[in-house]
N, C-alpha and C positions, 0 to 999 in steps of 0.2 A: 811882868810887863816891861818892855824896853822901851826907851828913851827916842824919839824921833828930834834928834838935832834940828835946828834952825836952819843953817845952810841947806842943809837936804830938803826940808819942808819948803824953804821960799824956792827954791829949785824948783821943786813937783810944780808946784803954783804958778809959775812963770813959765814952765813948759807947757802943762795946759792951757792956759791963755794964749800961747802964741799956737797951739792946735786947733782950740776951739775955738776963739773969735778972728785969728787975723787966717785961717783955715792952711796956716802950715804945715808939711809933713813931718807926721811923728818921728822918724829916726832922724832927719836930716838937725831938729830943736832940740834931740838930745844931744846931739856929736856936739854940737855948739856949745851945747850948756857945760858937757864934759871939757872941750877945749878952753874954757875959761874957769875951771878950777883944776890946776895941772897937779897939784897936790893931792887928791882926793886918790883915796885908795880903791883897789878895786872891790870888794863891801860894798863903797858908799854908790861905786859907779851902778853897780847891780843892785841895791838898794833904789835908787833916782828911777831907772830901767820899773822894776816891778812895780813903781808907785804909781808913774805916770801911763803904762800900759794896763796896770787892775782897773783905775780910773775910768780909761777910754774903752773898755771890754766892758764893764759892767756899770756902763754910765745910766742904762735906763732904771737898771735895779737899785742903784744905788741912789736915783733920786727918787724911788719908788717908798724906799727906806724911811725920807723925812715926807713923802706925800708933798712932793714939790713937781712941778714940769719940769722934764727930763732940760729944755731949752735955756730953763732960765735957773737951774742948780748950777752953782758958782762953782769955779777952782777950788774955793776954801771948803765948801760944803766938800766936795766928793774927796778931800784929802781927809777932812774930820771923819767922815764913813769908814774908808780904807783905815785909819785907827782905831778906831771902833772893833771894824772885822777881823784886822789883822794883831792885835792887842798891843798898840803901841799905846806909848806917852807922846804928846804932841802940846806945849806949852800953853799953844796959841788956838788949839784944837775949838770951833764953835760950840755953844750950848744949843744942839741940838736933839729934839726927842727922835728915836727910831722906832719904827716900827718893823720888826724884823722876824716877820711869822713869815716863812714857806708858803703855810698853808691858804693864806691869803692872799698870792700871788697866783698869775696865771700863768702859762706854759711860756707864753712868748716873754712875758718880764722877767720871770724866772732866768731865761736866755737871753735876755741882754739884746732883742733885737727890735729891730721897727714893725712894724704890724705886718705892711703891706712885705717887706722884704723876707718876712717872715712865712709867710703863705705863699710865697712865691716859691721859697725853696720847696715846701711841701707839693707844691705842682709839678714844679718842673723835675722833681727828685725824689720820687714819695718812695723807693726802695733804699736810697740814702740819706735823706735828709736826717733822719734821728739820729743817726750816728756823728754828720757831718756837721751840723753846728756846734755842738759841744766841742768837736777838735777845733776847731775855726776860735773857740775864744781860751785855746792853750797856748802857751808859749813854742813857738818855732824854735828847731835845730838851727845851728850858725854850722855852714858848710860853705867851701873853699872850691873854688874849682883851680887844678893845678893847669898853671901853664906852659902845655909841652914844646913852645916853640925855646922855652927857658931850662925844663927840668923834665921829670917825671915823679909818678906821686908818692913812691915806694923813697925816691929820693927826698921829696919836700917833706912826707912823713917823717924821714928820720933828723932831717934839718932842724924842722921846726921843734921835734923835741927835744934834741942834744943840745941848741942855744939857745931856746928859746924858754922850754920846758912846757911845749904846746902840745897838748897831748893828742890825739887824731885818726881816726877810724877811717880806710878805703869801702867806699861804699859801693858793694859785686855790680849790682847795676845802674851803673853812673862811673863807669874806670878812672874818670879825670879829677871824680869829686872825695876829701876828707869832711868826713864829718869832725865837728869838734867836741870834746866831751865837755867843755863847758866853755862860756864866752867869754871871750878874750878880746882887750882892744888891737885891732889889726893894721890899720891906716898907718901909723907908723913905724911897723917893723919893717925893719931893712929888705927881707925880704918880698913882700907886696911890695915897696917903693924900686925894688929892681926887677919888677914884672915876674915875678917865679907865680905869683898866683893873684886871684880874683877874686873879691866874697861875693858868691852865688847860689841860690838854691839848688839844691841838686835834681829838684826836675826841672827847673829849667834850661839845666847845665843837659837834659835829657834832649831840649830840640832841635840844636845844632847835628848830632849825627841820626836822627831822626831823620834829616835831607837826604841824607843819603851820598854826601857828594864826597866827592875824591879832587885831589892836588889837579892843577891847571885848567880847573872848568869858570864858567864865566857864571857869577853869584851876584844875587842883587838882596839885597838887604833893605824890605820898603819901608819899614817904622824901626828904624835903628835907632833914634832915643841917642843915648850916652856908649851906645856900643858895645853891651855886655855878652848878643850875643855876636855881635859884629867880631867881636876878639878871638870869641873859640871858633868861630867858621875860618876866619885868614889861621890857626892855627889844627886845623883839621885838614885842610890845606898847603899845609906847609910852608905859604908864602908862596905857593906857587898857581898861577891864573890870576883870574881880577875879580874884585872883589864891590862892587859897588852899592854904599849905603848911604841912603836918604831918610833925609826927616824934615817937618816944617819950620823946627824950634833951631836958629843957629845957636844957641848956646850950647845946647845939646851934642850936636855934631863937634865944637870944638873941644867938648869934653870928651868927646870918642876919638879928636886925632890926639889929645893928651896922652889917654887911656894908649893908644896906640904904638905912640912912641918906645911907650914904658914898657909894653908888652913887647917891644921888636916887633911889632905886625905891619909888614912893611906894601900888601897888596890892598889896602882897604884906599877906597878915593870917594870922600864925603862931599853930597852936593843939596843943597837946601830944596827942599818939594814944594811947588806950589798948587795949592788946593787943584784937583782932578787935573794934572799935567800928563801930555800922553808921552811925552820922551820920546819922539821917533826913532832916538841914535838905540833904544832899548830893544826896538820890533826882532821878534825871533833872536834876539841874543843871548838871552840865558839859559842854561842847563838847568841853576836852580832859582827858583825867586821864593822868598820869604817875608810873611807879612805874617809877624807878631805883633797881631792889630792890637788897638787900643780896645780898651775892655775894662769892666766896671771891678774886676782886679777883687772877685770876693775868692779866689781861691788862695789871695794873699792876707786876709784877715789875720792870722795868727801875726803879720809881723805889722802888719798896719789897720789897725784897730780903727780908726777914724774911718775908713772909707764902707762902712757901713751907716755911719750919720749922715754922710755928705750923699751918698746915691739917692736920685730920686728915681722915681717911674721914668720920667719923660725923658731925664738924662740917660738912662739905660734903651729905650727906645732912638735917641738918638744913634747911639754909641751901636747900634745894629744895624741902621741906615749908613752909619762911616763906615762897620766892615765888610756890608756887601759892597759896598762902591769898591773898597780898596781893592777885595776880589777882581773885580771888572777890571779894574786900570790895571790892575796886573799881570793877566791873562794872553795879553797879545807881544808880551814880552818873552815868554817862551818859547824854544826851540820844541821844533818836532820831538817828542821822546822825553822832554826837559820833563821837569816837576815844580807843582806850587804845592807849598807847604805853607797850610794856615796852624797859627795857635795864638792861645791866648792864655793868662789867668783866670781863667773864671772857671768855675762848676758847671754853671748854668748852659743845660740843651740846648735855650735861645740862644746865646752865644756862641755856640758852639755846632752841633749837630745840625739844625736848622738854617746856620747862616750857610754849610755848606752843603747841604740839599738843595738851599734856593739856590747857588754858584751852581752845582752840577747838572738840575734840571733846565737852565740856561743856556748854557753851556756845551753840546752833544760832544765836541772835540775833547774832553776830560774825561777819567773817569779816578773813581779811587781808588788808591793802592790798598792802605791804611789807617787807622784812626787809633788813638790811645787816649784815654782820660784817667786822670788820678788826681785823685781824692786825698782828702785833709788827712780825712781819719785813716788813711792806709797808712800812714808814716807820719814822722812828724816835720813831714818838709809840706811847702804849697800845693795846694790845690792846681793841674792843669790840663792844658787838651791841646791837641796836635792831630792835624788831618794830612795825608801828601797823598796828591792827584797828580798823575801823569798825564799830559796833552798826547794823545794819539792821534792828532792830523790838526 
C-alpha cells in the first residue's frame, strides 16, 4: 500500500471543491493548483491529475459505494473511496463503510453516469453507445497541433525531443498534429511560448482543413472562443485573405489576439457578437463561414469529466435552439459557391445530424457536400462532427 502525502490529498480536495461547488473548469483548477507548488515533481503532478479526474468520472459510483447521494458526497469522501480502490494510505482518510459489490450495481451506476443522460445516449446512439461511454470515462491523449506559420512537424518533432526530451508521434491523419507518448507540462516551454505550436485535440485539429479553404479567401470565424481554431485557419491560409472572428465573451477574443500574436497570425480581426446581429458589411462576403457552435461538449468527457454533472435536459434543448439560430445568421453571409461548415463536440444526432437537416430543409439555396463524425472509442482523442454545405444560389 502507498503512502498518499498531505499536500497531494489537500490539493485533490481543494480542486474538487473549486469543480464541484464554485462549478469551475477542471483543467483550468488544476494548472492553478500545479502553478502554486513549483516544486512538485512530475509523479506528484500526475498523481493530483488522476486523483481528481477518477473522482469526477466516477462520482456517481463512488457515492454509490458509501449509499450516500451522489450531490451531497463531499470532496473528503470521494478522495477516502479513490484510496480505498486505488490502495493507498491516506492519514486523514474517513471512517467509511463501503459497499463494493458489482453485482449490486446497475448498468448506468456502474458507468458513472446520470440516468436521463444515460438513456439518451442509448437513443440517440444505440449501434455506439456501448462502446462509447466506457471511452468517454478513459483518460484522453495530450496532442499538439504544430504551427506551420512557425515550423513544421517533422521539425517540432525532433526539437521537442533533442531539448526537451519530449517524446512525439505524427499522427497519418491529422498532418499538423504530434501526439504525445506521455504528459508533459507544456505552457512553459520555450517553444509553445514562441508559437512553434498549440495544445489541441487532434480531431479538432481535423476541422480547420475540413473547410476546405485555401490562402486569400475571405473567412469568418462565428464562435471563435479563445481562438484555437482561429489560429490554424490564418495559418492554413498563410496569412494571406481576411480572416474575421467573433464571439460574445470579450475576454475571450483578447485571449485569441494574445494567442495570435504568439502564433504570428497576422489576418485574424476579432470583433465582439451581439446576441442575433446581422453584420450587413458580412452579406455575400465569405468564401467560408464557420460556426463551431456551442454544444453540450459530451464528446469531450474524457478530458472534462464534470460536464456530464453540470448538463441538464433543458440546457441541452436550449443549447439546439442557439445552434439552429447561428445556422440562420450565418447563412446570408456567404458568397455564391462559398461554404458553411458546422461542428461541434458532441456525439449526439440532436446536435449534430438533425440540427443540419432542419438548416438544409430551410434553406433550398444549400446543399451538402460532406459530413464526418468521430467517436471517443475510435481513438483516444474527442469525440466530433463536422458538416460543410455549399450555397448553390
Amino acid at each position: 500500500m502507498r503512502k498518499l502525502h498531505d499536500n497531494i490529498a489537500l490539493a485533490a480536495i481543494e480542486s474538487l471543491k473549486a469543480v464541484l461547488q464554485e462549478n469551475k473548469r477542471t483543467s483550468r483548477v488544476l494548472q492553478k493548483m500545479i502553478a502554486t507548488h513549483p516544486k512538485w515533481g512530475a509523479r506528484d503532478r500526475k498523481l493530483l491529475y488522476a486523483i481528481v479526474f477518477d473522482c469526477l468520472r466516477w462520482r456517481r459510483l463512488f457515492a454509490h459505494c458509501i449509499q450516500t447521494p451522489m450531490e451531497t458526497t463531499t470532496p473528503g469522501q470521494l478522495l477516502t473511496i479513490w484510496c480505498h480502490k486505488n490502495d493507498s494510505l491516506w492519514t486523514d482518510a474517513l471512517p467509511l463503510t463501503l459497499s463494493d459489490n458489482p453485482q449490486e450495481r446497475s448498468a448506468v451506476v456502474e458507468a458513472s453516469y446520470p440516468d436521463w443522460l444515460f438513456e439518451l445516449g442509448q437513443k440517440e446512439l444505440p449501434d455506439y453507445w456501448g462502446k462509447e461511454y466506457p471511452a468517454l470515462n478513459q483518460q484522453a491523449a495530450v496532442s499538439i497541433r504544430t504551427n506551420r506559420l512557425r515550423t513544421h512537424p517533422q521539425k517540432l518533432k525532433e526539437e521537442l525531443a533533442s531539448r526537451y526530451q519530449i517524446e512525439s508521434q505524427i499522427i497519418p491523419d491529422a498532418p499538423d498534429a504530434l501526439q504525445l507518448t506521455q504528459g508533459r507540462k507544456l505552457d512553459k516551454n520555450a517553444l509553445f511560448l514562441k508559437g512553434y505550436f498549440e495544445i489541441q485535440d487532434a480531431h479538432s485539429q481535423k476541422v480547420a482543413p475540413f473547410t476546405q479553404l485555401t490562402p486569400g479567401m475571405n473567412v469568418i470565424d462565428l464562435c471563435a472562443g479563445a481562438g484555437g481554431k482561429s489560429l490554424q485557419l490564418a495559418a492554413l491560409m498563410r496569412n494571406k485573405g481576411s480572416l474575421r472572428a467573433y464571439d460574445i465573451e470579450a475576454n475571450k477574443l483578447k485571449e485569441l489576439q494574445r494567442r495570435a500574436r504568439r502564433a504570428g497570425a497576422k489576418i485574424i480581426q476579432t470583433e465582439i457578437l451581439k446576441q442575433g446581429a446581422t453584420l450587413p458589411e458580412n452579406e455575400n462576403w465569405a468564401d467560408v463561414v464557420l460556426v463551431d457552435a456551442p454544444c453540450s461538449g459530451l464528446g469531450t468527457l474524457k478530458r472534462k469529466p464534470e460536464l456530464k454533472w453540470r448538463l441538464t435536459e433543458a440546457t441541452l434543448k436550449s443549447l439546439q435552439q442557439t445552434q439552429t439560430a447561428l445556422l440562420q445568421q450565418a447563412a446570408p453571409w456567404i458568397k455564391p459557391n462559398g461554404v458553411l461548415v458546422y461542428a461541434t463536440c458532441s456525439i449526439l444526432p440532436s446536435e449534430n445530424q438533425q440540427i443540419v437537416n432542419t438548416f438544409l430543409n430551410s434553406h433550398e439555396g444549400f446543399q451538402l457536400e460532406e459530413e464526418q463524425s468521430y467517436y471517443a472509442h475510435q481513438s483516444s482523442f474527442d469525440g466530433f462532427y463536422m458538416a460543410r454545405m455549399k450555397k448553390t444560389s
